[in-house]
C-alpha positions as CSV (number, residue, x, y, z in Angstrom):
1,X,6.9,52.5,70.0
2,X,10.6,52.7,70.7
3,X,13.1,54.3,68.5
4,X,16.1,52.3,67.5
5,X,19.2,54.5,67.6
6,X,21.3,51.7,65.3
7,X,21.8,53.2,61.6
8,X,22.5,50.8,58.9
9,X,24.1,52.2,55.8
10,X,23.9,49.7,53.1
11,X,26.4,48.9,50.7
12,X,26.6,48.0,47.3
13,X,29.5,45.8,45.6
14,X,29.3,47.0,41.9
15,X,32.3,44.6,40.8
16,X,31.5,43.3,37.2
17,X,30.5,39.8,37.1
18,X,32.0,37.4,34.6
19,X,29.7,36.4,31.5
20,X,29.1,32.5,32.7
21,X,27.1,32.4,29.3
22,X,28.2,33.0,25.5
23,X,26.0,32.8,22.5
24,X,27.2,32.6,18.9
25,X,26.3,35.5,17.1
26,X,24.6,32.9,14.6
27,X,22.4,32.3,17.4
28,X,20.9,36.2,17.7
29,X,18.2,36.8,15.4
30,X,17.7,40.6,14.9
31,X,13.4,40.5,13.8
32,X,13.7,44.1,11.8
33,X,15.0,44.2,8.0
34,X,17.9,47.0,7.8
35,X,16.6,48.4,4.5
36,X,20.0,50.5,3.5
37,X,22.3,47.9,4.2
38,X,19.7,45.2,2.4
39,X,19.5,43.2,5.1
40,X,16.1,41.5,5.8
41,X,14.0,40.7,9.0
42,X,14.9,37.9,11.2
43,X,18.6,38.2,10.2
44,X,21.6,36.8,12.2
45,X,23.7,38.9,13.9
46,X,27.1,38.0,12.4
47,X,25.2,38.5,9.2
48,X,24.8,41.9,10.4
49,X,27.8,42.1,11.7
50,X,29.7,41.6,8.5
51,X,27.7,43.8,6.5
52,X,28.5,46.5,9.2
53,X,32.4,46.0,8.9
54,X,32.4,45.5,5.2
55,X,30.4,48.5,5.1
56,X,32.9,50.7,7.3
57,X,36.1,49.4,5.3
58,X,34.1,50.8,1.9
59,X,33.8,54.2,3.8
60,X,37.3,54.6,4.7
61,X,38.5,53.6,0.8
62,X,36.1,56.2,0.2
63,X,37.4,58.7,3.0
64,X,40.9,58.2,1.9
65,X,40.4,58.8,-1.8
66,X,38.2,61.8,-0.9
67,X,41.5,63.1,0.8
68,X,43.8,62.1,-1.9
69,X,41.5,64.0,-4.1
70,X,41.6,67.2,-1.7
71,X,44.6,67.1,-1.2
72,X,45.4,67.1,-5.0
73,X,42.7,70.4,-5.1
74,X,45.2,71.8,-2.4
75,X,48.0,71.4,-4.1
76,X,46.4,73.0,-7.5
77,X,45.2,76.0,-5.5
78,X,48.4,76.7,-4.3
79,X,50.5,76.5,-7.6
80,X,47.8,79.5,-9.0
81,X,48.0,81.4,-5.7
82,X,52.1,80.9,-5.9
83,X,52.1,82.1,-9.7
C-alpha cells in the first residue's frame, strides 16, 4: 500500500448559532416537586421562575436588615469601647 504524504488538519468553526426556536417558559414542565420552595411536580417553569426571584428579593430585605442590625451592634460596641 502506498503512503499518502497529503496531511489534512481539520477545522472546527465554533461560532454560536442563533436560537431559530423559543419556547414560553409556560411551555417547560419541570416533573420534580421543589419541596422548600412548595412547589409541586410537573410545575411550569415561569412558575418556578417566580418563586425563585420572589424568593431572592425576600433574602436581600433579609440581608439588608441583617446589616442594618449589625451595623447598629457596631455602633453600640464602639460607644462602650470609646467610654
Amino acid at each position: 500500500m502506498k503512503s499518502c504524504g497529503q496531511t489534512n488538519i481539520p477545522e472546527t468553526d465554533n461560532t454560536q448559532l442563533p436560537c431559530e426556536e423559543f419556547v414560553s417558559t409556560d411551555c417547560v414542565i419541570y416533573p420534580e416537586a421543589i419541596l422548600p420552595f412548595g412547589i409541586v411536580e410537573d410545575t411550569d417553569l415561569t412558575v418556578i421562575v417566580k418563586e425563585l426571584v420572589k424568593r431572592i428579593r425576600q433574602n436581600k430585605t433579609k440581608i439588608n436588615e441583617l446589616e442594618s442590625l449589625i451595623s447598629g451592634l457596631q455602633d453600640q460596641i464602639d460607644t462602650i469601647n470609646n467610654d
